[in-house]
C-alpha positions as CSV (number, residue, x, y, z in Angstrom):
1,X,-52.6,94.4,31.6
2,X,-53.3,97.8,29.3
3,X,-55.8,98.5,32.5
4,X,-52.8,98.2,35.2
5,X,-50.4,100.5,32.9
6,X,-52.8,103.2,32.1
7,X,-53.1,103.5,36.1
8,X,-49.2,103.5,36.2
9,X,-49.2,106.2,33.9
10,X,-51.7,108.4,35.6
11,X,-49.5,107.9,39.0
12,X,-46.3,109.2,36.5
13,X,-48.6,111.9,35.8
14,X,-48.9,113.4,39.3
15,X,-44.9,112.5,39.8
16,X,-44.8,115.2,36.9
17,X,-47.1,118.0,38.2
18,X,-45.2,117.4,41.6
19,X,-41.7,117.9,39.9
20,X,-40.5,114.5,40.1
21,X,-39.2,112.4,37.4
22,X,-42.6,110.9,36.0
23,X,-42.4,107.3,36.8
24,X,-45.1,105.3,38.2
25,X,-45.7,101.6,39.5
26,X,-48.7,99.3,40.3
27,X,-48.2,95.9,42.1
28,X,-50.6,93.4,41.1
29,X,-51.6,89.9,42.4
30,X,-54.2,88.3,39.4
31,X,-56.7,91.4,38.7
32,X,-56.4,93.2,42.0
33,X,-54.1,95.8,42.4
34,X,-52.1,95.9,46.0
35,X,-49.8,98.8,45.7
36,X,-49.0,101.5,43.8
37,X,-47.3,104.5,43.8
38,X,-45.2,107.4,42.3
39,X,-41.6,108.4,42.5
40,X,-41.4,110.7,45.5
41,X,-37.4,111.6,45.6
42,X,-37.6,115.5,45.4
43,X,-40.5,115.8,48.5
44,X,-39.0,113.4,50.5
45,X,-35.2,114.3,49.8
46,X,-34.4,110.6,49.9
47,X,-32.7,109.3,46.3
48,X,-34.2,105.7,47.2
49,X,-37.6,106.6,47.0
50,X,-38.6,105.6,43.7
51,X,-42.1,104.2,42.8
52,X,-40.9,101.0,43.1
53,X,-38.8,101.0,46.0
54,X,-42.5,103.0,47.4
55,X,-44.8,100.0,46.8
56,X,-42.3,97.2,48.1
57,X,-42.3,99.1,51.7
58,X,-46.0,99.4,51.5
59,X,-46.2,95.3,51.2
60,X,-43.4,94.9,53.4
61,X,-45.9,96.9,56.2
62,X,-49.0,95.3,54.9
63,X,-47.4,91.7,55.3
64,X,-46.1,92.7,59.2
65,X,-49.4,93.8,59.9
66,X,-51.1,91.2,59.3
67,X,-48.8,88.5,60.1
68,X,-48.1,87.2,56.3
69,X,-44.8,85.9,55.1
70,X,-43.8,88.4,52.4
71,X,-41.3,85.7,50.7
72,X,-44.3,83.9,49.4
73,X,-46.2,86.9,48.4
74,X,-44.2,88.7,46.7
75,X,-43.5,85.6,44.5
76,X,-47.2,86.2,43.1
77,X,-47.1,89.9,42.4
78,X,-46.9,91.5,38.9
79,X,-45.1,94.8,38.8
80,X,-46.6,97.6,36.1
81,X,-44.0,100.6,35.6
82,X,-43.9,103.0,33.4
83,X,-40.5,103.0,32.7
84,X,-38.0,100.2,33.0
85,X,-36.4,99.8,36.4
86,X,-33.0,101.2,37.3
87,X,-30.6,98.9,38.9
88,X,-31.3,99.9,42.3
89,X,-35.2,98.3,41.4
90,X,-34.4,96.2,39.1
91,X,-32.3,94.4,41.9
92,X,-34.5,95.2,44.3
93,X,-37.7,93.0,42.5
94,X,-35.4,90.1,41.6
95,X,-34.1,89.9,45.3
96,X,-37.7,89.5,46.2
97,X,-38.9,86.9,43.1
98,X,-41.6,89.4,41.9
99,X,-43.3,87.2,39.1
100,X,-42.8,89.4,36.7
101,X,-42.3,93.2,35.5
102,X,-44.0,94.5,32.4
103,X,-42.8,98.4,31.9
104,X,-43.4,100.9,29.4
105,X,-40.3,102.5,27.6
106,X,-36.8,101.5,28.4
107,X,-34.6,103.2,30.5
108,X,-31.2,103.6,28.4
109,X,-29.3,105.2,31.3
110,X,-30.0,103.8,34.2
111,X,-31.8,100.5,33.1
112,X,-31.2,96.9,35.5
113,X,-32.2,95.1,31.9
114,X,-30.4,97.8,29.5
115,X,-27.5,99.0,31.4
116,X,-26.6,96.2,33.9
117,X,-28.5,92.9,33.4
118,X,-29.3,92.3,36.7
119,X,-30.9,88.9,36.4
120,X,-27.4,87.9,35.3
121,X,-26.6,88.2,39.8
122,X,-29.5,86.2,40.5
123,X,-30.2,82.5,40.5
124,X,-34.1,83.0,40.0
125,X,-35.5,86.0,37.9
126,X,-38.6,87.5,36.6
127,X,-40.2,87.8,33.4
128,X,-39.3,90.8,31.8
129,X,-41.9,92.9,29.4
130,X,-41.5,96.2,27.8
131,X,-43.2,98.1,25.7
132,X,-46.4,98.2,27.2
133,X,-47.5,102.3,26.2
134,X,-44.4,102.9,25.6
135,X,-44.9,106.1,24.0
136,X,-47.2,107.5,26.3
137,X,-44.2,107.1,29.2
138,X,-41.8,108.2,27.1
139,X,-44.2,111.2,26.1
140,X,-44.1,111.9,30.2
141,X,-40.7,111.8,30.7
142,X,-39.6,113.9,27.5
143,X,-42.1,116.4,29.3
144,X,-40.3,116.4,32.7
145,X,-36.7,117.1,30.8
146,X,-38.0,119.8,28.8
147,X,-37.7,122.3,32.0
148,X,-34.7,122.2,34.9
149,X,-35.1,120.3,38.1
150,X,-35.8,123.1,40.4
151,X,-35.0,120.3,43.5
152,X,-32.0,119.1,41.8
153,X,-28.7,119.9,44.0
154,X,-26.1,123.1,42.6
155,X,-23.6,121.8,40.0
156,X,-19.9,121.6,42.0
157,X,-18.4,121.6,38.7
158,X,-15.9,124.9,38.4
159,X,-16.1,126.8,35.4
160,X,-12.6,128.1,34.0
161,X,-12.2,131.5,34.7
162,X,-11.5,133.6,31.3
163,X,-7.7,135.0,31.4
């Protein structure tokens, strides 16, 4: 389990030397992993494309192409994030009946456990873990909000002129 979070945590890594918010995700089934990736929002210019929301398409192909119902295997993954899914994943993984989600730090903004208990929409729901290296993710993302977003849009807020 520590094994399948350290990788998550080097894939948050790269997120950060690529500018992106430093999440990553593994997708496990027993002791092989089957996906993983990083967040990828600011490159691709797509707000969906978080790590999770990454290694769900990647099954999704891998099941079409060779011809596997991806109902029944998704029911049998394990999902390693670094930092706990927003809604958007959060409801994404319980839609799908991942088996369960073990994440690092909590995600007090945008969390689908902390903010909006997403399980609370659906009939069956995962097993929920946090606090796996918790520190080390939170370490990462404390990093990335240190400096400005250079991909991040212009504010549209107007600033009051002085009279």
């Amino acid at each position: 389990m520590v094994d399948f979070m350290k990788r998550a945590l080097e894939l948050a890594s790269e997120a950060l030397d690529a500018q992106e918010v430093p999440v990553g995700c593994v997708f496990t089934i027993g002791n092989t992993i089957v996906a993983e990736s990083r967040n990828c929002v600011n490159v691709t210019r797509n707000p969906t494309r978080h790590a999770e929301i990454n290694c769900i398409d990647f099954i999704l192909e891998h099941c079409k192409a060779n011809n596997i119902d991806y109902n029944t295997y998704f029911t049998n993954i394990s999902v390693y994030v670094t930092v706990e899914p927003c809604i958007m994943c959060a409801a994404a993984l319980q839609n799908l009946k991942v088996k369960e989600v073990v994440y690092g730090c909590a995600n007090d903004r945008f969390g689908g456990k902390t903010v909006l208990d997403v399980s609370e929409f659906y009939v069956q729901y995962y097993e929920l873990r946090g606090n796996l290296l918790a520190a080390e993710a939170m370490a990462l993302l404390k990093q990335f909000y240190k400096g400005t977003n250079p991909n991040a849009p212009e504010s549209k807020v107007r600033k009051k002129k002085d009279n």
